[in-house]
C-alpha positions, 0 to 999 in steps of 0.5 A: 594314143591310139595302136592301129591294130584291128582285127580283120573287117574291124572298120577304119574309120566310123562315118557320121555321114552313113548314120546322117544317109540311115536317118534320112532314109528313115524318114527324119529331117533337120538330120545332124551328125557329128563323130566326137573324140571322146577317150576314156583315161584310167589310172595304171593297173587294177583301174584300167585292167578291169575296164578292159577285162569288163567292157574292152574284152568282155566277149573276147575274153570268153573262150580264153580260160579264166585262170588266164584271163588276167594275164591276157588283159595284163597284156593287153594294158602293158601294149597301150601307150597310156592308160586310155581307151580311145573312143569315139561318141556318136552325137545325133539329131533330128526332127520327125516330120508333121 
């Protein structure tokens, strides 16, 4: 599902690992991370344009001119191998001491 193309210092991988070091560091104990695939699948067209165009491409979107916009964002959808959007969920926990 996923194309594997970034803008430039876009990060390749997200690490739990450097979340579990920051809370640590923070001072909590029991620290557990995971990183859990978690894709967001839309139905083609409207449904999937409009998740990229508000969420996806929100900030990307702001210096392009808005008769423009859909047709970017039609771009956009017409490169993805399926109407999805990979994510990745971050899950979390740890205990305060005392």
């Amino acid at each position: 599902m996923a194309t594997d193309q970034r803008a430039p210092g876009w990060p390749r991988e997200w690490d739990a690992a450097g979340y579990d070091a920051r809370l640590r560091e923070a001072g909590f104990t029991d620290v557990r991370t995971a990183l859990v695939p978690d894709p967001a699948r839309f139905g083609p067209g409207a449904q999937l344009e409009a998740y990229l165009g508000t969420v996806v491409l929100g900030s990307v979107l702001e210096p392009v001119p808005a008769g423009q916009r859909a047709g970017a964002i039609r771009q956009v959808a017409a490169r993805l191998p399926e109407p999805a959007v990979d994510y990745v969920r971050l899950q979390a926990s740890a205990r305060i001491p005392g």
